[in-house]
N, C-alpha and C positions, 0 to 999 in steps of 0.2 A: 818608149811608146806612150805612155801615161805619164804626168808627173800633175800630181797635187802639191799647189802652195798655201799653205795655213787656210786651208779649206772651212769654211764654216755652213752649215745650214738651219735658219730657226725658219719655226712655222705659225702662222697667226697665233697669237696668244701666250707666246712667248718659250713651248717648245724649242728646244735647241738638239735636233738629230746628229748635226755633226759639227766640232767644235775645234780647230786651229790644227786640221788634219796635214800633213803634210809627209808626203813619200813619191818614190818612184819606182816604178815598173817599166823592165828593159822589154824592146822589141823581141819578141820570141818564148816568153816567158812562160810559165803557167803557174799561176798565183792564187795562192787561196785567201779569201775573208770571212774569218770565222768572229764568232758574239754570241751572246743569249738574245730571244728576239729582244728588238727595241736599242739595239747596239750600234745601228745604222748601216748597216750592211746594205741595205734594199738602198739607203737613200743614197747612198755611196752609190750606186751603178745608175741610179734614176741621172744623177748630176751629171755623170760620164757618158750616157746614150742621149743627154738634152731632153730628156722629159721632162724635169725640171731647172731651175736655171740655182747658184749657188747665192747666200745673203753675203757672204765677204769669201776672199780669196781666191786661186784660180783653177782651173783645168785645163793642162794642155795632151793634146791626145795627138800623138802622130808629127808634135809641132806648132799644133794649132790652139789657139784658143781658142775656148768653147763660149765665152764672153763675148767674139766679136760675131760671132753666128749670129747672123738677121735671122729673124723668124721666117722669111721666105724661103734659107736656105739650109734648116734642120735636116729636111727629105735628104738633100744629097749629103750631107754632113751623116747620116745615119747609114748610109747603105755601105760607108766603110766598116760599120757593126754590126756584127751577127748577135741578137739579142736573143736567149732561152730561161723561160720561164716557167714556174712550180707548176703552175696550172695550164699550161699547153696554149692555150689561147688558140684553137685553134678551131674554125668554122663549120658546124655540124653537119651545114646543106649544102659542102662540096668535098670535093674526093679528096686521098691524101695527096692526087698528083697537085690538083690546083690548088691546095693550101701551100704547097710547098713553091708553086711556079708564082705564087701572088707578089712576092717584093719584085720579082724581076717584072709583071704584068705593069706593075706602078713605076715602073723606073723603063721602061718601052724596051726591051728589052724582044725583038723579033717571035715572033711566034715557034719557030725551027730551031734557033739558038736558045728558047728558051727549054725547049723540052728537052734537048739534047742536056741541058745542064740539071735539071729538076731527074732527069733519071740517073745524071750522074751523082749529085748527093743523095738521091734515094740506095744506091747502090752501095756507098757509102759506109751507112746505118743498115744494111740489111734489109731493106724493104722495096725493093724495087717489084718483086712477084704481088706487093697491095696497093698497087699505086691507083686502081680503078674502087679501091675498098672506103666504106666512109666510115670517118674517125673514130664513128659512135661503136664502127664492130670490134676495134681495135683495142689489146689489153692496155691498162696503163704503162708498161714500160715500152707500149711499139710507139704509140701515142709522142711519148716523149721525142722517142727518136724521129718522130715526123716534124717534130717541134725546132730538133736539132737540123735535120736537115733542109727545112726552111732557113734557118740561121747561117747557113753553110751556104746556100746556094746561090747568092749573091758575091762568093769569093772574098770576105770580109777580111782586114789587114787585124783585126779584133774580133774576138766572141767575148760577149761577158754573159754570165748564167746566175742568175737569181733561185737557190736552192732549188737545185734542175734532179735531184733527188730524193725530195723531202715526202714524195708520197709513193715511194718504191723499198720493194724488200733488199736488203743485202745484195742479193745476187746479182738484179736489178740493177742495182744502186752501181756496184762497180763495172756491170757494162758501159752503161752511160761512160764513167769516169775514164774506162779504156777508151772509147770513141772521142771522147776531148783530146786523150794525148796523143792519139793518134794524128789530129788536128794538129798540136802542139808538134809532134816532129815533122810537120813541112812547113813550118815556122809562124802558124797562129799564136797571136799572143792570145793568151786567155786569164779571166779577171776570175771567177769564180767563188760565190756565196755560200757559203753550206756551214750546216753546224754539225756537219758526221766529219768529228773530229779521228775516229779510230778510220773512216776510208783514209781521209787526207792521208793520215802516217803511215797507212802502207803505199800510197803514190811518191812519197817523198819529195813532195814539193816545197815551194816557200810558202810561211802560213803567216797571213798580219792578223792579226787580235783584235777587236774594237770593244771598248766599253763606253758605254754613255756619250756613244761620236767620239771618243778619243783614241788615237792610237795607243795599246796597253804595251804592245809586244809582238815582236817579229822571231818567229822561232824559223831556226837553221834546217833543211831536212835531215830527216834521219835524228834531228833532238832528240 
């Protein structure tokens, strides 16, 4: 589903985030990327959703290169990824239904078929009874999962998640995590960023390691 070849990213001035990175991720997977901040983990999913583009080596996601993606065609190039983010990013002067129906509103997506789908990922996550609620009444872990099921509801063949727990309690923490592998058993691949090295170990996933942009280490589950 993913394959990095000697992937590199430097930043004006001579920053180097990621440096002759190269692995692959099977179709179906659920994959952790663990670091201290500053290890590249963020820039590793920016490179993979085409927010930003790579300084040497390649991306291919699905088959494709992410190299030959015109700039006209990131939008549709995107809506195969469900992107979920530490701080929710999500729009304070509209309800949770229309944060969640927005990627489908941008991609024309019928007004009938879209609500039909925005309640079924709201359903999902558990929130379909706040769908008329605005985000601001929402605790931080409902918050999250409206973040999720915006991500979800464009049907994405990928999710990747940029420390999608990092301002949540324990308990918190591993709902989120169940609601990913629940994703993961109807065959989302999923990327995921996180430095809660003791959740990982109880999900028993595969975990890759990054130090200073470079791959350190790939541990087995259950290690």
């Amino acid at each position: 589903m993913i394959r990095l070849e000697n992937l590199s990213k430097r930043y004006p001035g001579g920053q180097e985030a990621l440096s002759g990175l190269s692995l692959h991720i099977e179709k179906g997977e659920m994959v952790f990327v663990t670091g201290h901040s500053g290890a590249g983990k963020s820039t590793l999913l920016r490179l993979i959703a085409l927010i930003e583009r790579p300084s040497g080596g390649q991306v291919l996601v699905d088959n494709q290169n992410t190299q030959r993606v015109k700039r006209r065609k990131i939008p549709a190039y995107r809506r195969q990824i469900g992107m979920v983010f530490q701080d929710h990013k999500l729009l304070s002067d509209r309800t949770v239904f229309d944060n969640v129906a927005l990627p489908l509103i941008i991609a024309g997506v019928s007004h009938r078929d879209a609500g039909r789908r925005v309640r079924a990922a709201l359903d999902q996550v558990s929130l379909l009874h706040k769908e008329k609620r605005s985000p601001q009444t929402l605790s931080a872990g409902e918050q999250q999962r409206v973040g999720i099921a915006r991500a979800i509801v464009t049907r994405p063949k990928l999710l990747i998640a940029d420390e999608p727990t990092g301002n949540l309690d324990p308990d918190l923490s591993l709902e989120v995590m169940r609601i990913f592998r629940r994703f993961n058993e109807v065959g989302v691949t999923l990327l995921i960023a996180s430095h809660d090295i003791s959740l990982i170990d109880r999900l028993g996933c595969r975990r890759i390691a990054l130090e200073e942009g470079r791959l350190l280490q790939e541990a087995d589950p259950w290690q």
